[in-house]
PDB file of N, CA, C and O in Angstrom, chain B, residues numbered from 101:
ATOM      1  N   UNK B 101      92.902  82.952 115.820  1.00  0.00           N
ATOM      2  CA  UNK B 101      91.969  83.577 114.922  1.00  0.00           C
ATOM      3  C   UNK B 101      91.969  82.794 113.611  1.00  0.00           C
ATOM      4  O   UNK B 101      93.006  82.294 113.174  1.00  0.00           O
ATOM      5  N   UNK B 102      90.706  82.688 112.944  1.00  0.00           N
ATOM      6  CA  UNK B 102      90.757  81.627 112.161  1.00  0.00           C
ATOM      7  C   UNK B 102      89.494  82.823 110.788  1.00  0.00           C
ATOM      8  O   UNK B 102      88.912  83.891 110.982  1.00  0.00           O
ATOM      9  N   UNK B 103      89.567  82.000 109.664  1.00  0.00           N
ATOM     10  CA  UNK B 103      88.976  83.312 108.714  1.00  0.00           C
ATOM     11  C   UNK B 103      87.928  81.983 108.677  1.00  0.00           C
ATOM     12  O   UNK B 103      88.058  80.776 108.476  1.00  0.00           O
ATOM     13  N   UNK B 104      86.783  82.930 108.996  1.00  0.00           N
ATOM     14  CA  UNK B 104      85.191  81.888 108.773  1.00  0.00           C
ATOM     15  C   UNK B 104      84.231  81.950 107.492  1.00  0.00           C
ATOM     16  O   UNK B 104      83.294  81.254 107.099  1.00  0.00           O
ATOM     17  N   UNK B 105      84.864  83.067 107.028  1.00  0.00           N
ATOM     18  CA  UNK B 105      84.070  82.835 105.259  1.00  0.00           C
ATOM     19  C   UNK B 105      83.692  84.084 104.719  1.00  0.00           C
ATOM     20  O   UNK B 105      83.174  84.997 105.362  1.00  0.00           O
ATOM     21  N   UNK B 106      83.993  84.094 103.411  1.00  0.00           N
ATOM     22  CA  UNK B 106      84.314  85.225 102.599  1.00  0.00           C
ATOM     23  C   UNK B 106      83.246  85.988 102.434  1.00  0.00           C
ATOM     24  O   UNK B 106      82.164  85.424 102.599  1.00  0.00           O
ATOM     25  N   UNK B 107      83.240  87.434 102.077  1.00  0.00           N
ATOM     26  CA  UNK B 107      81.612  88.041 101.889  1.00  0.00           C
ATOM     27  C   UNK B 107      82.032  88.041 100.740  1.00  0.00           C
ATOM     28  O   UNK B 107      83.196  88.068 100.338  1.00  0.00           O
ATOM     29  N   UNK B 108      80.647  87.996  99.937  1.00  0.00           N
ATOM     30  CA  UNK B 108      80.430  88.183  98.621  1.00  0.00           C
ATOM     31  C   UNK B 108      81.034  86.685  98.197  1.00  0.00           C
ATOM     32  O   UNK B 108      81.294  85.638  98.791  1.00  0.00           O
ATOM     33  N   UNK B 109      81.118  87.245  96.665  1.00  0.00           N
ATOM     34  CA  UNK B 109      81.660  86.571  95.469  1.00  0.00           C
ATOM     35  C   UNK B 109      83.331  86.155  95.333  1.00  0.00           C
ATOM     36  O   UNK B 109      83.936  87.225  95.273  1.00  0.00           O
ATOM     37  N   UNK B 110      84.186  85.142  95.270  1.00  0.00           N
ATOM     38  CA  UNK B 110      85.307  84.723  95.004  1.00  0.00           C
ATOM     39  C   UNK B 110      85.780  85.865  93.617  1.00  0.00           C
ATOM     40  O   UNK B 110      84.922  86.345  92.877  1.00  0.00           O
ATOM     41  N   UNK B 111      86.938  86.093  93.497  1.00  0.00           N
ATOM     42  CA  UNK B 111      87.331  86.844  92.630  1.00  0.00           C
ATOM     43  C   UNK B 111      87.370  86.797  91.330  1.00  0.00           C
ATOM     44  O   UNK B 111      87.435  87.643  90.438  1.00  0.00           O
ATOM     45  N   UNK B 112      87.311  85.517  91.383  1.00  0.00           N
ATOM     46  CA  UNK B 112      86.971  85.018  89.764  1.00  0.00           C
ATOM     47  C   UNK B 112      85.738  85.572  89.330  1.00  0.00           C
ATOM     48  O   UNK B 112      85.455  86.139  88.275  1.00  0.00           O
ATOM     49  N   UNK B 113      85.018  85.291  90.384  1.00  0.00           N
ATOM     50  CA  UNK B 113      83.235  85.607  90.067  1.00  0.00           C
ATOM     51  C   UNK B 113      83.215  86.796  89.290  1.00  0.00           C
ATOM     52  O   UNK B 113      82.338  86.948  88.440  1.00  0.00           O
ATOM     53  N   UNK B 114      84.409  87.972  89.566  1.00  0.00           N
ATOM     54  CA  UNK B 114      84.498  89.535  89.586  1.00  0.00           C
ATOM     55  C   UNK B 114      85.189  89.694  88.430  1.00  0.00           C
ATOM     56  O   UNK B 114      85.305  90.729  87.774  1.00  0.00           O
ATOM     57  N   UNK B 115      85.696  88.488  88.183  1.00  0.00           N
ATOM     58  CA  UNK B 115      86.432  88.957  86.577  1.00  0.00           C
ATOM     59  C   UNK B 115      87.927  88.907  87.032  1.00  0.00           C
ATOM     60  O   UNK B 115      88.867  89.574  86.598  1.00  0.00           O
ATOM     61  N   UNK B 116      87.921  88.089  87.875  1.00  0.00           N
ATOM     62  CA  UNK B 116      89.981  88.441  87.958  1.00  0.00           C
ATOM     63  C   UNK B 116      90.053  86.829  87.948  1.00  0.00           C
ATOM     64  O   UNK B 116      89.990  86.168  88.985  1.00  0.00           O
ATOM     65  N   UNK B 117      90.192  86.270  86.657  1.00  0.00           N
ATOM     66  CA  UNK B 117      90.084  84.810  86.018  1.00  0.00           C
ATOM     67  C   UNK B 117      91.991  84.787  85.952  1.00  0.00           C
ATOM     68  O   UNK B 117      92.544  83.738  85.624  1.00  0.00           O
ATOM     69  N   UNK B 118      92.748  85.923  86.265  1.00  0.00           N
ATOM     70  CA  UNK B 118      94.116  85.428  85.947  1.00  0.00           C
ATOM     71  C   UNK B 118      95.036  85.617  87.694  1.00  0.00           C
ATOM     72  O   UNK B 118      96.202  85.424  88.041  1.00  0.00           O
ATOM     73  N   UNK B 119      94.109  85.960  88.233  1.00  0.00           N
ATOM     74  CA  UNK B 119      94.647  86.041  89.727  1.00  0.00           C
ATOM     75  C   UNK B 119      95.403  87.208  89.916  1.00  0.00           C
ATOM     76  O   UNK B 119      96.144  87.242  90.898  1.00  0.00           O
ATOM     77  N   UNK B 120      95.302  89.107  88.418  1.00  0.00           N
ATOM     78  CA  UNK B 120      96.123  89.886  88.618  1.00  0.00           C
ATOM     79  C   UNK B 120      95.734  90.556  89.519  1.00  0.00           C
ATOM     80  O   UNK B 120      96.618  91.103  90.178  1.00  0.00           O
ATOM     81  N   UNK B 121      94.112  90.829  89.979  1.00  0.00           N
ATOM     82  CA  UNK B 121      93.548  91.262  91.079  1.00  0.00           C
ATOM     83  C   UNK B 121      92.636  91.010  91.677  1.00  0.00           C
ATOM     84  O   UNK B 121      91.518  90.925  91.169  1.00  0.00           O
ATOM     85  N   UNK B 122      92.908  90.808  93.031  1.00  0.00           N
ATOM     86  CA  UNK B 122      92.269  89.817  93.368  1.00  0.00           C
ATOM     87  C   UNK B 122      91.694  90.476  95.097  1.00  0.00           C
ATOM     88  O   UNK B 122      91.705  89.840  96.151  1.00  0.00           O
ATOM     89  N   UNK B 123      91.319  91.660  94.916  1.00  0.00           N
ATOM     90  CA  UNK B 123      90.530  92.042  96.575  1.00  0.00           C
ATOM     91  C   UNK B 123      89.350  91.270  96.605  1.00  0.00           C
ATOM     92  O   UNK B 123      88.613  90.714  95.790  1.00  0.00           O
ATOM     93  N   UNK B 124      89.450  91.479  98.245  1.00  0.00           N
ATOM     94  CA  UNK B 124      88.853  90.117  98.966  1.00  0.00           C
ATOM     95  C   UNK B 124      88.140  90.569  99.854  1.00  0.00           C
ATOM     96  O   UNK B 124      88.223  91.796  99.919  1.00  0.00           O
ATOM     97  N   UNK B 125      87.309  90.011 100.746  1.00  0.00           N
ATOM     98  CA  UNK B 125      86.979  90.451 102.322  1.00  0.00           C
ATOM     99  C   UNK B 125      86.372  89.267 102.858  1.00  0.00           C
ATOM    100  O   UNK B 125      85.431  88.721 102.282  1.00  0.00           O
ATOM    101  N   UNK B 126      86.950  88.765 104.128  1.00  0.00           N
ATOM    102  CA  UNK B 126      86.650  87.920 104.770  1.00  0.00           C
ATOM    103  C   UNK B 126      86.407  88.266 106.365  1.00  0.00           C
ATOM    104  O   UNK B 126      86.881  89.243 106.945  1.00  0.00           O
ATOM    105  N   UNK B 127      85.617  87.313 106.909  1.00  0.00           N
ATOM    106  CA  UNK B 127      84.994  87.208 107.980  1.00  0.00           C
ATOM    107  C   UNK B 127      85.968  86.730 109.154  1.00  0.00           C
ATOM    108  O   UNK B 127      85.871  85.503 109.177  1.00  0.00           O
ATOM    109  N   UNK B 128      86.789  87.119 110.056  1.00  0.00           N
ATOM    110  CA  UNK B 128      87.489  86.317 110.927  1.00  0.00           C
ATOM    111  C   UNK B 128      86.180  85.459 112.472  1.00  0.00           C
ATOM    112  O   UNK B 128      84.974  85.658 112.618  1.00  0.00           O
ATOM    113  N   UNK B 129      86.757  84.914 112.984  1.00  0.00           N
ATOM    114  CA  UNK B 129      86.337  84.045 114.277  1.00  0.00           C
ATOM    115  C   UNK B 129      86.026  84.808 115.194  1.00  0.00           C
ATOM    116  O   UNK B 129      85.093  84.558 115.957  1.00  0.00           O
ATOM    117  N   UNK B 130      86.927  86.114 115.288  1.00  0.00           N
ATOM    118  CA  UNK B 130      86.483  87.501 116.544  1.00  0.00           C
ATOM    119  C   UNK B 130      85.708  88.008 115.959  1.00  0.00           C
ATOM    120  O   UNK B 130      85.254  88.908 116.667  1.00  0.00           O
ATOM    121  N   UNK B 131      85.081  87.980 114.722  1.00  0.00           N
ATOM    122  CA  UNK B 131      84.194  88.943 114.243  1.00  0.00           C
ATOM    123  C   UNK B 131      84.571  90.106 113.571  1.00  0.00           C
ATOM    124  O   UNK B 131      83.819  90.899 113.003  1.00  0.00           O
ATOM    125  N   UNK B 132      85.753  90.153 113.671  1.00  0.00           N
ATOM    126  CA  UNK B 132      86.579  91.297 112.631  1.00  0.00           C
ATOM    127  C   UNK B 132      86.244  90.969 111.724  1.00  0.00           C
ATOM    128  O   UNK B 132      85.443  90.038 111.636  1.00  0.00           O
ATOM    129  N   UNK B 133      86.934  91.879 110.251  1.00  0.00           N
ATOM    130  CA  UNK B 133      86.887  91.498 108.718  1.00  0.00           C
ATOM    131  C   UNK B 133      87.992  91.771 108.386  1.00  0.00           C
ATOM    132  O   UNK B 133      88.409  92.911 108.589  1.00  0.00           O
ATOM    133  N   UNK B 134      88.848  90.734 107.735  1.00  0.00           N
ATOM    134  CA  UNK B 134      90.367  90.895 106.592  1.00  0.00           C
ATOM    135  C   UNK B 134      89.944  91.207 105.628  1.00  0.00           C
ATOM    136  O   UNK B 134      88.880  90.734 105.228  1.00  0.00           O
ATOM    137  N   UNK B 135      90.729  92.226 104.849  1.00  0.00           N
ATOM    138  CA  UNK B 135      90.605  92.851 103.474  1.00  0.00           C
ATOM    139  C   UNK B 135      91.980  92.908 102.466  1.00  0.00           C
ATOM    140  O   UNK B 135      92.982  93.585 102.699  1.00  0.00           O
ATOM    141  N   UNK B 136      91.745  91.917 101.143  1.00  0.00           N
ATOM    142  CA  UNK B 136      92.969  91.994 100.447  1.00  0.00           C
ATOM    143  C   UNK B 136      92.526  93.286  99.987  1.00  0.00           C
ATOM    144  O   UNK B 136      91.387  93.752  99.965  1.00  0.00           O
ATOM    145  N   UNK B 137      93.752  93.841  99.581  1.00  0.00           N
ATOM    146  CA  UNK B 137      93.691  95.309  98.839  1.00  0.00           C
ATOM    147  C   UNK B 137      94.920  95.972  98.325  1.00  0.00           C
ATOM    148  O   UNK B 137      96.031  95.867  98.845  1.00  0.00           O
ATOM    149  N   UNK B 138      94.622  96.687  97.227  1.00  0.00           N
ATOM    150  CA  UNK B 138      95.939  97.248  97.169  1.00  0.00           C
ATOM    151  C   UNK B 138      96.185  98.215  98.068  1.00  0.00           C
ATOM    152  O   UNK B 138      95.293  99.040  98.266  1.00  0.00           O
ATOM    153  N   UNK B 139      97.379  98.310  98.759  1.00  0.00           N
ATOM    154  CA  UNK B 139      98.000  99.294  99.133  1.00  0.00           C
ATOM    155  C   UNK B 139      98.385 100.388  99.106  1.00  0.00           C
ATOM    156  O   UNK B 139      99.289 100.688  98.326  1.00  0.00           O
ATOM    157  N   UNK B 140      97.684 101.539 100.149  1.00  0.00           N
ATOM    158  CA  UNK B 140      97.693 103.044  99.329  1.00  0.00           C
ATOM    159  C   UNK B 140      98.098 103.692 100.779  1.00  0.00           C
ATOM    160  O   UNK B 140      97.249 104.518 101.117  1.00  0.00           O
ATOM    161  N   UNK B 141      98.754 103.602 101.367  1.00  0.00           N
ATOM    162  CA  UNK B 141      99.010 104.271 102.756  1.00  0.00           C
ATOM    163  C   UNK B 141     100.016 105.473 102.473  1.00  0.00           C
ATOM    164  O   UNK B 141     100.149 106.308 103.368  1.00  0.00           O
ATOM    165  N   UNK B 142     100.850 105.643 101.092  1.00  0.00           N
ATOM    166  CA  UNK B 142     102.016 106.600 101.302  1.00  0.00           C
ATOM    167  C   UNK B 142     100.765 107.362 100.688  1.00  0.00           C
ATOM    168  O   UNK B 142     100.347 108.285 101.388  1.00  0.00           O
ATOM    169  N   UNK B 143      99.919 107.060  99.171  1.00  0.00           N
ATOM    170  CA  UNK B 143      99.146 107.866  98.363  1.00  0.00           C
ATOM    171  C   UNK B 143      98.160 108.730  99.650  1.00  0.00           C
ATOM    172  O   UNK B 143      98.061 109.913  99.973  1.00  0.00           O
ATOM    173  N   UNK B 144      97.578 107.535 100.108  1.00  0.00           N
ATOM    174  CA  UNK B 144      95.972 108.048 100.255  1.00  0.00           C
ATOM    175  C   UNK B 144      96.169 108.529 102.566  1.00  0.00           C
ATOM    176  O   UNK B 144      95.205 109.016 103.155  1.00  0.00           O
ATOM    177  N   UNK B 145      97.260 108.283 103.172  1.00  0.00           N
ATOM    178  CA  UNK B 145      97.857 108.707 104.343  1.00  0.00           C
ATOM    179  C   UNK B 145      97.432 110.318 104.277  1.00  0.00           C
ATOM    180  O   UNK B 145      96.462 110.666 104.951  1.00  0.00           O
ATOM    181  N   UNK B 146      98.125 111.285 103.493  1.00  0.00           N
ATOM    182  CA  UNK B 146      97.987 112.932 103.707  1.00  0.00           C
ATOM    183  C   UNK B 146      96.820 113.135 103.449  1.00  0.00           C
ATOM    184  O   UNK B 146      96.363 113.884 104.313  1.00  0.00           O
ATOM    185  N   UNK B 147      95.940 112.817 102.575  1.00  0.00           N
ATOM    186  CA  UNK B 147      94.932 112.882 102.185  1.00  0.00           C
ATOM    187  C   UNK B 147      93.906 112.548 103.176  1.00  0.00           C
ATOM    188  O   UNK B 147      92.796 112.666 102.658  1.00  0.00           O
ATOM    189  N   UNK B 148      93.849 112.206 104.307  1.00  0.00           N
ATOM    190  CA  UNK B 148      92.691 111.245 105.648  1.00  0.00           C
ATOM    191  C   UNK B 148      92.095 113.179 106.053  1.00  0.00           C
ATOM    192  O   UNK B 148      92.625 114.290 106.067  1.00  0.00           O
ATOM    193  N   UNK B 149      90.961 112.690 106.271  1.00  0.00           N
ATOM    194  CA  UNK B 149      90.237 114.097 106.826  1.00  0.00           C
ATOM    195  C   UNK B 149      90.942 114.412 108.576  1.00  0.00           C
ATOM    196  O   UNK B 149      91.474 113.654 109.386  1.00  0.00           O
ATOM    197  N   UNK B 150      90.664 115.682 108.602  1.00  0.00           N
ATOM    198  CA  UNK B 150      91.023 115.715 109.392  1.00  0.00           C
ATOM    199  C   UNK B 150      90.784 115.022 111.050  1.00  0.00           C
ATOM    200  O   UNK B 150      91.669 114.966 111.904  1.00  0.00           O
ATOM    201  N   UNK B 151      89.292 114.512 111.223  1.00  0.00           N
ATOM    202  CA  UNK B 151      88.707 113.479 112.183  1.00  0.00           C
ATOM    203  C   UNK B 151      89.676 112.243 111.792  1.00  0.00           C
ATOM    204  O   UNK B 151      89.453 111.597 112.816  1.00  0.00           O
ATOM    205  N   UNK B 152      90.502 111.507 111.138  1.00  0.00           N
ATOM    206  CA  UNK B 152      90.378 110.694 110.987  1.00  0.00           C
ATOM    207  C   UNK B 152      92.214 110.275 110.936  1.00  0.00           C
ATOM    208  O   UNK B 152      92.976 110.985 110.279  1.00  0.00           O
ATOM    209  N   UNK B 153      92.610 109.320 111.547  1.00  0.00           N
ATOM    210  CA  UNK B 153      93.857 108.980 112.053  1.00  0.00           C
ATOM    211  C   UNK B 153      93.838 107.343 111.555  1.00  0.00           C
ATOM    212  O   UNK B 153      92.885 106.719 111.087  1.00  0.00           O
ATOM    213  N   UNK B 154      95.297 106.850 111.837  1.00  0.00           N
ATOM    214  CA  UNK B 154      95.661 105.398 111.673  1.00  0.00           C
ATOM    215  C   UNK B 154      97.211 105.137 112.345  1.00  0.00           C
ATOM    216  O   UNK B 154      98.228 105.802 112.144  1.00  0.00           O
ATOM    217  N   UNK B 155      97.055 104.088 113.104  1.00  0.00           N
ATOM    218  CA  UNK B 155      98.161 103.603 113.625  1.00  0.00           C
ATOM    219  C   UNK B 155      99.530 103.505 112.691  1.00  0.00           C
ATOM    220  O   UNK B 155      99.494 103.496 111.461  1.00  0.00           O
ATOM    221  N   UNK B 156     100.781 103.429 113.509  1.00  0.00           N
ATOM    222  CA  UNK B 156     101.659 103.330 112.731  1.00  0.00           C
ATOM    223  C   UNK B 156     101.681 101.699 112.190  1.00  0.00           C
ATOM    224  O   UNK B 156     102.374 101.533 111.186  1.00  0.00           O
ATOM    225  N   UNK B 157     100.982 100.442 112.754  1.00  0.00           N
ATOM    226  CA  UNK B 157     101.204  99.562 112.230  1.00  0.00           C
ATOM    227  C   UNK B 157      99.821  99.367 111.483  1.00  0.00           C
ATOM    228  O   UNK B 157      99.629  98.282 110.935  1.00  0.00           O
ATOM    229  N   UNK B 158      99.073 100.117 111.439  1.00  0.00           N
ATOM    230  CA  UNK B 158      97.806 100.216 110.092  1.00  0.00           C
ATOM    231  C   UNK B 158      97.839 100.615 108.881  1.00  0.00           C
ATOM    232  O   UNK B 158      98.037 101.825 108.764  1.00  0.00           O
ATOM    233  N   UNK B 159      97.708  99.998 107.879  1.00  0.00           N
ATOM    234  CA  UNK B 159      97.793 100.370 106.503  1.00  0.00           C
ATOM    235  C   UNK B 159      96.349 100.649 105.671  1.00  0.00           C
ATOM    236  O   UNK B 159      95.419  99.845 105.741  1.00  0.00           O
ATOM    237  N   UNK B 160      96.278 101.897 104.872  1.00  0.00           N
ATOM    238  CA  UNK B 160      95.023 101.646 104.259  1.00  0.00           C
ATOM    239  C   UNK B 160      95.373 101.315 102.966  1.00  0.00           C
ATOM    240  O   UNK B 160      96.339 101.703 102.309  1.00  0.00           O
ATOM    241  N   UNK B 161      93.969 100.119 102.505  1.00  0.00           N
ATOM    242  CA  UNK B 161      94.282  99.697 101.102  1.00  0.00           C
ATOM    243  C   UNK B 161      92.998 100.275 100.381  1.00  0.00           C
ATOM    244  O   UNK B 161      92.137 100.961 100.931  1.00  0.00           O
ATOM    245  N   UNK B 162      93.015  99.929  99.214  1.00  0.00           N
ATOM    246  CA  UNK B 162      92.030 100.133  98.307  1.00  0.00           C
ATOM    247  C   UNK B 162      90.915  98.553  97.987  1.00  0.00           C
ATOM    248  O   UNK B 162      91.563  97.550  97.687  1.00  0.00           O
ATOM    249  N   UNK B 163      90.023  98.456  98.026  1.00  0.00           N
ATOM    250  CA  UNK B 163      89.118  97.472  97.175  1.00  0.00           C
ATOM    251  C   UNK B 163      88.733  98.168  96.158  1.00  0.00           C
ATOM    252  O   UNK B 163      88.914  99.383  96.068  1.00  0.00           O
ATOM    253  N   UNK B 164      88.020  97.277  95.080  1.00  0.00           N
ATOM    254  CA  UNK B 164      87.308  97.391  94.350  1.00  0.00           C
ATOM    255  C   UNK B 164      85.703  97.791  94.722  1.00  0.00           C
ATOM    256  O   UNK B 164      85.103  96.931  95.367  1.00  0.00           O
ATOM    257  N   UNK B 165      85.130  98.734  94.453  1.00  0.00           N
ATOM    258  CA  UNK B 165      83.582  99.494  94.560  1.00  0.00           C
ATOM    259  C   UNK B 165      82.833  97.738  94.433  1.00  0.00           C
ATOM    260  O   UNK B 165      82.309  97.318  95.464  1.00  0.00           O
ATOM    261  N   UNK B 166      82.827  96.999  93.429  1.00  0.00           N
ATOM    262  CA  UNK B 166      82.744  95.844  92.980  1.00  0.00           C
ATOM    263  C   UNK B 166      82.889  94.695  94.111  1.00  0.00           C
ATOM    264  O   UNK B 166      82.160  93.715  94.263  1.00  0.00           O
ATOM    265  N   UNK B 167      83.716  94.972  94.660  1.00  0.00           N
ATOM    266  CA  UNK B 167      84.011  93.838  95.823  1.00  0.00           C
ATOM    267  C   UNK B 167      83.176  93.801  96.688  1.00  0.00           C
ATOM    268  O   UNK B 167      82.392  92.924  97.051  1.00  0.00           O
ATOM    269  N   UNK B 168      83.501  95.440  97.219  1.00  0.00           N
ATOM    270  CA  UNK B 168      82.143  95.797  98.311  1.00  0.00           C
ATOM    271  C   UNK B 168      80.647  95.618  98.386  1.00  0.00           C
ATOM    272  O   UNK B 168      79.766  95.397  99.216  1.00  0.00           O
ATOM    273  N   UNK B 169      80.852  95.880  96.768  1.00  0.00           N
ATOM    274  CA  UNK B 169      78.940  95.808  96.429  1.00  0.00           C
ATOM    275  C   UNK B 169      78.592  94.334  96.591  1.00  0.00           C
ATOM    276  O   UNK B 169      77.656  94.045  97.336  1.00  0.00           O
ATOM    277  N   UNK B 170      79.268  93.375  95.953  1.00  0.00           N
ATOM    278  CA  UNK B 170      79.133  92.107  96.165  1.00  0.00           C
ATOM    279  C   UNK B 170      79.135  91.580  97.004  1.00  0.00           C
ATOM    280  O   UNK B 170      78.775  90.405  96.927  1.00  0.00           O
ATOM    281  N   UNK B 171      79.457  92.017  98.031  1.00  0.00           N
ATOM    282  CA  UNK B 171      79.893  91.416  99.761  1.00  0.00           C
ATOM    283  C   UNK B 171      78.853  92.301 100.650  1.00  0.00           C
ATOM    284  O   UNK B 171      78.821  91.985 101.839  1.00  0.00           O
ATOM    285  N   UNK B 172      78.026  93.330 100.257  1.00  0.00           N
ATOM    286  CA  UNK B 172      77.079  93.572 100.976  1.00  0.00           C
ATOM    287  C   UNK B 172      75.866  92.977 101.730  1.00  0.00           C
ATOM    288  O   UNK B 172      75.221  93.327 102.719  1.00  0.00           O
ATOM    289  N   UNK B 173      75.796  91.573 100.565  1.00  0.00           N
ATOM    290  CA  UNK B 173      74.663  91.066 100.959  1.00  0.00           C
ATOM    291  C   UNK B 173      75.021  90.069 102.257  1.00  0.00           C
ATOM    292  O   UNK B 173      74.151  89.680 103.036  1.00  0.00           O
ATOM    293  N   UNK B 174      76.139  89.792 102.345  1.00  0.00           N
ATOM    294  CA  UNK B 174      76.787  88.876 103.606  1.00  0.00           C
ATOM    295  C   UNK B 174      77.206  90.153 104.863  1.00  0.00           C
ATOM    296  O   UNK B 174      77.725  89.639 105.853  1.00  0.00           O
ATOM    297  N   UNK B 175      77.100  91.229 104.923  1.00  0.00           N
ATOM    298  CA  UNK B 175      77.533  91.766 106.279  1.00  0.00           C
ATOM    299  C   UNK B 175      76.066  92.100 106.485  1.00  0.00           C
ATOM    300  O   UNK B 175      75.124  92.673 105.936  1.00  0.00           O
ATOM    301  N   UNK B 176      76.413  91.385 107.644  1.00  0.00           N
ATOM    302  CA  UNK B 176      75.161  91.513 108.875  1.00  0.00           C
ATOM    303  C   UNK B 176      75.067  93.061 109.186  1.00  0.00           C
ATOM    304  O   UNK B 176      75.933  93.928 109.075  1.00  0.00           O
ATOM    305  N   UNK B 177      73.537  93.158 109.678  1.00  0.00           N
ATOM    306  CA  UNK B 177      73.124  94.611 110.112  1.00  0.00           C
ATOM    307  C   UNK B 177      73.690  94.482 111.696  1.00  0.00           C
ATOM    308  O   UNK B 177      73.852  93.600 112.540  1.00  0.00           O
ATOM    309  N   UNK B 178      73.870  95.835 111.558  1.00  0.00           N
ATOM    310  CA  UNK B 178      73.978  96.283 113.366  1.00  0.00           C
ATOM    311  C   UNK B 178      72.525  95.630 114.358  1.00  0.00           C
ATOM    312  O   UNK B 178      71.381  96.075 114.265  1.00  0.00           O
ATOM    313  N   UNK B 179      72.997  94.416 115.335  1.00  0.00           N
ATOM    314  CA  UNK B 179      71.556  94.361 116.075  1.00  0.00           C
ATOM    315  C   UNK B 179      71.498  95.460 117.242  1.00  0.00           C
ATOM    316  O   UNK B 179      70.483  95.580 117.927  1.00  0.00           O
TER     317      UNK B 179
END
C-alpha cells in the first residue's frame, strides 16, 4: 500500500507554518484514506451513538473542520 496524494491543502496552507498541528488526509493505492489526527479514543470512545462501534485495534482521531473543508474538493463522488 502506497499513499497516492493528499486531499486538499498541505498544512502549512492551513496555518500550521510551525509543524504544531498538522492533520492531514491522504489517498492510499486501495482506495482507502489515512488521516493524521489527534487522538481522542479514551475522550470521544463512551460518547459513540449507540449504532455505532470500533475495533479494538481502531482509534478515533479528531481533524480540523478546516482540513475537511479543504479536502472536499479532491474526494470523489460516489459513482
Amino acid at each position: 500500500m502506497k499513499i497516492v496524494r493528499r486531499m486538499g491543502v498541505p498544512p502549512r496552507e492551513r496555518g500550521s507554518a510551525a509543524g504544531q498541528s498538522c492533520p492531514d488526509i491522504f489517498e492510499l493505492s486501495d482506495g482507502s484514506f489515512a488521516v493524521i489526527g489527534r487522538e481522542a479514543t479514551s475522550e470521544l470512545d463512551p460518547l459513540l451513538p449507540g449504532d455505532a462501534s470500533r475495533a479494538e485495534y481502531e482509534r478515533i482521531v479528531i481533524i480540523t473542520r478546516e482540513t475537511l473543508l479543504r479536502a472536499k474538493k479532491d474526494i470523489p463522488d460516489i459513482e
